[in-house]
SEKE-409441 format. One line per field, with one value per residue (C-alpha): residue number from 1; residue in three letters; x, y, z. Coordinates in steps of 0.001 Angstrom, whole numbers. Each point is the difference from the previous one (the first is absolute). Layout:
seq: [NUM ...]
type: [ALA ...]
px: [X ...]
py: [Y ...]
pz: [Z ...]
% end
This chain:
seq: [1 2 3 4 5 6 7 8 9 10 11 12 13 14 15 16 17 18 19 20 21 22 23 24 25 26 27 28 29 30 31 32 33 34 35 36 37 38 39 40 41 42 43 44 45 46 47 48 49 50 51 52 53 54 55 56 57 58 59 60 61 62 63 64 65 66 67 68 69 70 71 72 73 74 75 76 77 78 79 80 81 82 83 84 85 86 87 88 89 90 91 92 93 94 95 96 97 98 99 100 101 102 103 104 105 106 107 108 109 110 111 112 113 114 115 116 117 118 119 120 121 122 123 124 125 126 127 128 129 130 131 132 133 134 135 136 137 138 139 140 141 142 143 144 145 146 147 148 149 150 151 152 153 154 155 156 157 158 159 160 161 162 163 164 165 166 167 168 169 170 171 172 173 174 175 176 177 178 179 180 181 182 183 184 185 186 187 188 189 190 191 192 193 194 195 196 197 198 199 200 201 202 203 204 205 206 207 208 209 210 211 212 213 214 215 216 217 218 219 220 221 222 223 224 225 226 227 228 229 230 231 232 233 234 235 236 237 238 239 240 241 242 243 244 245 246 247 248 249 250 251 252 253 254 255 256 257 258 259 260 261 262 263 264 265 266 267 268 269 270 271 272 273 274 275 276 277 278 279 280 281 282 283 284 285 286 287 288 289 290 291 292 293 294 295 296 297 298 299 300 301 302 303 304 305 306 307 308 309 310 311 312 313 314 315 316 317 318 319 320 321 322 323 324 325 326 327 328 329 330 331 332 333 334 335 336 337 338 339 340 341 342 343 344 345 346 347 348 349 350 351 352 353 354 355 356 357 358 359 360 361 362 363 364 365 366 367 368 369 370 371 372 373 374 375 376 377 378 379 380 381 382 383 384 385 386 387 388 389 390 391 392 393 394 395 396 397 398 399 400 401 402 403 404 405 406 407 408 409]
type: [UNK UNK UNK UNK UNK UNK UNK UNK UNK UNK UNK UNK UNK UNK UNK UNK UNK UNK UNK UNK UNK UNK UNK UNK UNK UNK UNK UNK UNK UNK UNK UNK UNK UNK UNK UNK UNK UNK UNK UNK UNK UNK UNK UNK UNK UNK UNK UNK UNK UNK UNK UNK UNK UNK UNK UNK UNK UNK UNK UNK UNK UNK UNK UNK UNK UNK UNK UNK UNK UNK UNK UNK UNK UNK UNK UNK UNK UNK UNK UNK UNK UNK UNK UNK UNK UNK UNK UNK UNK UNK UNK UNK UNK UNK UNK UNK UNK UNK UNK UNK UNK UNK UNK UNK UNK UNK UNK UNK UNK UNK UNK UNK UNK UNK UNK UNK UNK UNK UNK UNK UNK UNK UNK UNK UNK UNK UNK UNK UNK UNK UNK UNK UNK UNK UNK UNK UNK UNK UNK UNK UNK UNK UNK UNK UNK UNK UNK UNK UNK UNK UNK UNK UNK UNK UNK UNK UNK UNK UNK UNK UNK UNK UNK UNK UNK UNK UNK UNK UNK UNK UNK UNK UNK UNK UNK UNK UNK UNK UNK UNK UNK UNK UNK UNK UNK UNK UNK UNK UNK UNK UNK UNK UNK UNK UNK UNK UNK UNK UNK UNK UNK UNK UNK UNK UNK UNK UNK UNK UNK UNK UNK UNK UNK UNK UNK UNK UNK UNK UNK UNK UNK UNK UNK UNK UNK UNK UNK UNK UNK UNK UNK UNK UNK UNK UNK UNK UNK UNK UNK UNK UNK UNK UNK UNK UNK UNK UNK UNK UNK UNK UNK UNK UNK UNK UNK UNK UNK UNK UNK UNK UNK UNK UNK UNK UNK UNK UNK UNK UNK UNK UNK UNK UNK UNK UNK UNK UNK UNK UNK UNK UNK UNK UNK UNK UNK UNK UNK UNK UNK UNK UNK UNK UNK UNK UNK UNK UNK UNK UNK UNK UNK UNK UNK UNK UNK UNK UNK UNK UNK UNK UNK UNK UNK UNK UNK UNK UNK UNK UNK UNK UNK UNK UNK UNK UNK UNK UNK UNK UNK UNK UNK UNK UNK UNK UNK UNK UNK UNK UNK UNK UNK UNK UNK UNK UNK UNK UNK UNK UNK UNK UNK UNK UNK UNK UNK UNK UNK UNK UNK UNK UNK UNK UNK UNK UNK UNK UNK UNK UNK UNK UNK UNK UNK UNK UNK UNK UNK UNK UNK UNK UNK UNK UNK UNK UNK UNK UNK UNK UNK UNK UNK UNK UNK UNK UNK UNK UNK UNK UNK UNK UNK UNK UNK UNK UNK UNK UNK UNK UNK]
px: [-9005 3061 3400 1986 2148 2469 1358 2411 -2660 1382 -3051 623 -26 -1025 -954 1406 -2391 -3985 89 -1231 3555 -20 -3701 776 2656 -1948 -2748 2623 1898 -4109 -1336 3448 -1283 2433 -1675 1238 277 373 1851 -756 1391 -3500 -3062 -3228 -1953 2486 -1181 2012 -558 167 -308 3895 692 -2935 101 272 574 -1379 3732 -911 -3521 721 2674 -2979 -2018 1916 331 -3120 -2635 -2595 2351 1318 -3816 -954 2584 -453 -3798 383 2827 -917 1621 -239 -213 1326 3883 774 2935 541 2896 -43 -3378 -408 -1510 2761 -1555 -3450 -1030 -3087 978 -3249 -936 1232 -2251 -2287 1429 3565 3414 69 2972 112 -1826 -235 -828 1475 2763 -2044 -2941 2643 1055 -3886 -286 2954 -171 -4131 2042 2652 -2613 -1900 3201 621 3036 1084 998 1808 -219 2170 2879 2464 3314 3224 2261 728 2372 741 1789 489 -3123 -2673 -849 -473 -2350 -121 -2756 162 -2288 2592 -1925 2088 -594 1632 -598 1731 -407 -1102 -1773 982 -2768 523 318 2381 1325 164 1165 962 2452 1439 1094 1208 2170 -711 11 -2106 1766 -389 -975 -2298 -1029 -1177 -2853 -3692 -3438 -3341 -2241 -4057 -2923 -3324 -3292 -2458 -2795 -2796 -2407 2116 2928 3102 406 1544 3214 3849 1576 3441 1396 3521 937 -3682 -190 -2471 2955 2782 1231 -179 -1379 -3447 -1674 -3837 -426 -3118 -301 -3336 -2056 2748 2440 3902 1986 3561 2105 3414 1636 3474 2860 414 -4097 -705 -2253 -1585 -1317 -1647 -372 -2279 -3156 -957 3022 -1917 -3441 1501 2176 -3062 -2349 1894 -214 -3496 -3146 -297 -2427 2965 1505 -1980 559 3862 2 3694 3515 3191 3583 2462 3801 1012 2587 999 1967 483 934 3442 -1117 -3939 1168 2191 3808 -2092 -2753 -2729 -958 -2157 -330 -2885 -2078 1350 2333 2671 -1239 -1159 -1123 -1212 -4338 542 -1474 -1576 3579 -302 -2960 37 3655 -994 -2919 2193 3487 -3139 -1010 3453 1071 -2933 860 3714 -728 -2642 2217 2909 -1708 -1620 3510 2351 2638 -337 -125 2412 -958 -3097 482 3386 -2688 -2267 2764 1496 -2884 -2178 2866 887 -3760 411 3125 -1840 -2713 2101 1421 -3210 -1290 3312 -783 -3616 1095 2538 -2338 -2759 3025 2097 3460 1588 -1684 -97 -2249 -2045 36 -1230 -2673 -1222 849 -2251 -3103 41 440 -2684 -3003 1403 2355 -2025 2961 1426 -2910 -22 3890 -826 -2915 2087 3261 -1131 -551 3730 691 -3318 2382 1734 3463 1491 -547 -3455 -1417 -3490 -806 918 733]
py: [-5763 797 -1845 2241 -3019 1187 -2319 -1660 -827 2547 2293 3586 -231 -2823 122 -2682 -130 334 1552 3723 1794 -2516 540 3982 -83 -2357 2721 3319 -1990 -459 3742 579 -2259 -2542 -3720 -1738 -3691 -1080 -2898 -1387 -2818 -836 -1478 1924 -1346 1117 520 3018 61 3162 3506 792 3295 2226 3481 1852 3472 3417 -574 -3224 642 2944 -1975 -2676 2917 898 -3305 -1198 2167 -2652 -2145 2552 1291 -3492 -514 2653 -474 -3642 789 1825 3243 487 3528 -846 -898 -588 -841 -1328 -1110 -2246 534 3518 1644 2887 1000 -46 1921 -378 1346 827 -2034 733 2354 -1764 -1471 961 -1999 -1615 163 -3368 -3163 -3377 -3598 -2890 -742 -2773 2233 2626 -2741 -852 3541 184 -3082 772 3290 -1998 -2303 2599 2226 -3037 -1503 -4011 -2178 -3340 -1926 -2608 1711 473 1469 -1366 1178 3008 973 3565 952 4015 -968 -1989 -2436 -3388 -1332 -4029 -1203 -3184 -1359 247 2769 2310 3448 3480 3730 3246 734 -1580 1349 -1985 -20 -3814 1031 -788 -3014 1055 -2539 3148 1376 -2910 -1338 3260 -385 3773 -125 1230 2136 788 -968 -2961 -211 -2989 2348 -1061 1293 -2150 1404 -1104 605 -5 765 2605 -635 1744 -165 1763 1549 1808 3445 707 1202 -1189 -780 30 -918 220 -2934 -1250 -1187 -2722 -1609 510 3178 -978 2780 -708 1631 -445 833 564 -1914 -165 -2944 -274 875 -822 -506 411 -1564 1337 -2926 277 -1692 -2841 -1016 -3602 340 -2494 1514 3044 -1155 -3085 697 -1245 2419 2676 -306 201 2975 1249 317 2603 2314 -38 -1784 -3744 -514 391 -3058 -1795 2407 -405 -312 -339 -205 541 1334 1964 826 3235 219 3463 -1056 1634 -1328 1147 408 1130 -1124 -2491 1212 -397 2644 -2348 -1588 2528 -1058 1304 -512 -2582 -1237 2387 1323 -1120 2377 -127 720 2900 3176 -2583 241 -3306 203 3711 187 -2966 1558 3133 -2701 -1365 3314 1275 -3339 324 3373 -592 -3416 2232 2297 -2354 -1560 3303 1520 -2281 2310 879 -3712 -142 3430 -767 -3366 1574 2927 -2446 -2521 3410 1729 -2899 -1646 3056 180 -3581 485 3129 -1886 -2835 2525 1619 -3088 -802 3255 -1314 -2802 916 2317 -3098 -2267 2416 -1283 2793 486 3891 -494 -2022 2573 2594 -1689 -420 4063 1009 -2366 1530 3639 -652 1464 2840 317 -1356 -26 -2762 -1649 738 -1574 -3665 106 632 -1369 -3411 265 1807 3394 1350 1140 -1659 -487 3053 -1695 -141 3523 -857 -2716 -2348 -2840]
pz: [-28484 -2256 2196 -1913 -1423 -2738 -2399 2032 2572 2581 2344 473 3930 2367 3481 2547 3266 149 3448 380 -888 -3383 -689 528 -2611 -2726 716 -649 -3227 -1197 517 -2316 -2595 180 225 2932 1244 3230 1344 3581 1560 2159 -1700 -907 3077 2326 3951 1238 3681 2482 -430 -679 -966 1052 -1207 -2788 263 -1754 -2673 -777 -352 -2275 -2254 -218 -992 -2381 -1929 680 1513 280 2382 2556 699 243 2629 1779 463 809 2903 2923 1840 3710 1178 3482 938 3288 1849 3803 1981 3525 -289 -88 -3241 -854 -3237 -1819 -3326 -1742 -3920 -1878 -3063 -3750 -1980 -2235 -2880 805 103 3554 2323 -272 -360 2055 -1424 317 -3438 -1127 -884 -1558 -2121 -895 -982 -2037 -1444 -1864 -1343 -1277 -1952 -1304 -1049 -1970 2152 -562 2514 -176 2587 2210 -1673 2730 -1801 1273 -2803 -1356 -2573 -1260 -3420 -1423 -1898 2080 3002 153 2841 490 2720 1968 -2394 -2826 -1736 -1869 -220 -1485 153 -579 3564 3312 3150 2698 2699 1614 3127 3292 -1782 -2950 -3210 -2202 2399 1204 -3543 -894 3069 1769 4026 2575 2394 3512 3304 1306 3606 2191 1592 -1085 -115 196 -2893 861 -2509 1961 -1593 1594 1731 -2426 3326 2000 -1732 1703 109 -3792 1341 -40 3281 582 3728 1320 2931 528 3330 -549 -2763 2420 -1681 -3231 -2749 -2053 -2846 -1405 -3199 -1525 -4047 -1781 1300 3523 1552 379 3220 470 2602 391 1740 2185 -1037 2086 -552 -945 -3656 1259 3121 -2102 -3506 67 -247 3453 1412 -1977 1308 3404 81 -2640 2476 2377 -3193 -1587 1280 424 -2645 -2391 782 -2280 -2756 -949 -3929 -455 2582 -1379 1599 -1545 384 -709 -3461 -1062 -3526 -3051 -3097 -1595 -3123 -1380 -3459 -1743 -1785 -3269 1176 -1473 3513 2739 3550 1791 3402 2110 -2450 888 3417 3472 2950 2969 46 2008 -2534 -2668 -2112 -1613 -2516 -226 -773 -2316 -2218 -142 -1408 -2814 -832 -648 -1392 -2750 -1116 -304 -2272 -2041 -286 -1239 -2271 -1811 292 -397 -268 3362 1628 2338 1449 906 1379 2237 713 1422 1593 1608 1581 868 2286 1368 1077 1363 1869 1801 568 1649 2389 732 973 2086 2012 616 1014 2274 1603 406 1593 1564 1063 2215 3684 -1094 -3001 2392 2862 -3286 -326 3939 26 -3084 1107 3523 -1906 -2364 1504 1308 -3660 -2915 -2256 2015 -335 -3900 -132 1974 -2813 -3324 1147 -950 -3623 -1002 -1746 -2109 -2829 -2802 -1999 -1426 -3463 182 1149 -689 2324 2689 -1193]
% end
């Protein structure tokens, strides 16, 4: 493939992260004909346990589409969608709906597989697009001038380009040495995050179960969630709770087996915790406008409403246009990098506050959000739309930013 090198050895655009927001932009910069090299600070062989982010939704599969057919139907037929959603509180089922399935051959509402086989999908489209990687190149400086960037990697590898997309994640190199801050609030609270496979013998109803106060976890919340090949649990865990007591994997078979069947004990593929961060960086680009910050670089949610990836293919898609634009314009450079900068943290910091309003909903504070709650479940059968609220509450407004009418995220 042609790098693009001019005669002072500088790329047109490099890509900084081979996770699926990086391998979404090197895929967008490609279907614009720009050659693109990636830079990732893992090796080639890399194990990337757990199922992480889990959804993609009808946006993200249609800006997939739309850069690379081949990998959003691939996606999509590899994940699965469940057709029931059902919600329960204290025991007592207060809503069920049973959706029926996509017409043939359309767009799904969304799709569910674990991010490691995203990435696998991405990652064959990105080597047959034509995208190169280098490997064990973790950047930890960055250097910005009116006319270029200049990446150095642990390694002492040195590396320059007209314009960077910055996709290395929560810790991100690029942002650090370009000093911008994450903003915002981080809280104490955890959740226990369990990957179990299915039993192909004798699977579980294809459904996603969400229950408020389960009596059988001393009124702690729990979600199943169905992925291709398993399912996920999701313990919401109070704030005095020892980790230890409910994250271990022996903790997890125990309080495991009050929620699904026994059998599953022996079927965890992966235990992990989390701590809820709701940050946004202060910046999406660097004073110099050559620098783009996208996915977890520059924003952290809460799961609740599958903001983090989504909001993250949506930052690579918009970061990829802007740089193609840029560079085919150049006149109108700083434009479209402040375009992109402008709407694509406005999208992040309503996406941090949607998230916030899940999440205070999930962990509710005041006695009379509480009491809500009791009031709706015991109204639910004889007022559905109470019912329909306990269900939706969870995931957070279903809109998005004023700046970006179209979707979302």
């Amino acid at each position: 493939m042609n790098t693009g090198l001019d005669s002072a050895g500088r790329r047109p655009v490099l890509v900084v992260g081979a996770g699926p927001v990086g391998l979404t932009a090197a895929l967008a910069l490609r279907s614009s004909g720009l050659p693109v090299t990636v830079l990732e600070a893992e090796s080639e062989d890399r194990v990337r346990p757990g199922s992480r982010a889990l959804f993609l939704h009808r946006e993200s599969l249609q800006l997939l589409g739309r850069i690379r057919p081949e990998v959003a139907r691939s996606i999509a037929d590899h994940g699965v969608v469940w057709s029931t959603r059902r919600t329960l509180y204290r025991g007592r089922e207060v809503f069920c709906r049973t959706y029926p399935p996509p017409p043939e051959g359309s767009v799904p509402p969304f799709t569910s597989l674990r991010q490691v086989e995203t990435e696998r999908h991405l990652m064959r489209e990105c080597r047959a697009a034509g995208v190169e990687f280098a490997w064990d190149s973790e950047v930890v400086e960055v250097e910005t001038t009116p006319e270029e960037v200049r990446l150095r990697t642990a390694a002492g590898a040195e590396w320059r380009a007209d314009y960077v997309v910055a996709a290395d994640g929560a810790r991100s190199g690029v942002r650090r040495s370009l000093g911008i801050e994450l903003r915002g609030e981080r809280s104490n609270a955890f959740h226990v995050v369990v990957d179990v496979e299915e039993d192909a013998a004798d699977p579980l109803p294809l459904e996603r179960v969400f229950h408020y106060e389960h009596p059988g976890l001393g009124g702690r919340s729990v979600m199943r969630v169905p992925f291709a090949g398993g399912f996920q649990l999701d313990l919401q865990c109070k704030d005095d709770d020892d980790p230890d007591e409910y994250a271990s994997e022996d903790a997890v078979r125990r309080w495991m087996a009050r929620v699904v069947p026994a059998r599953y004990a022996d079927r965890l593929l992966w235990v992990s915790r989390y701590r809820f961060l709701k940050v946004v960086a202060e910046a999406f680009t660097d004073r110099n406008r050559r620098v783009l910050l996208v996915g977890e670089s520059c924003h952290l949610f809460p799961p609740f409403g599958a903001r983090g990836l989504n909001s993250g293919i949506a930052d690579a898609v918009a970061a990829a246009s802007a740089v193609t634009e840029a560079l085919e314009q150049p006149g109108t450079r700083e434009t479209a990098v402040d375009r992109f900068a402008h709407q694509r943290r406005e999208a992040a910091v309503f996406n941090s506050r949607a998230a916030g309003v899940a999440l205070d909903h999930l962990r509710p504070r005041s006695r009379t959000r509480r009491l809500g709650q009791s009031v709706a479940a015991r109204l639910a059968p004889l007022v559905p739309a109470c019912g329909a609220w306990l269900e939706y509450a969870p995931y957070g407004p279903r809109t998005g930013a004023a700046t970006n009418p179209g979707g979302r995220y």
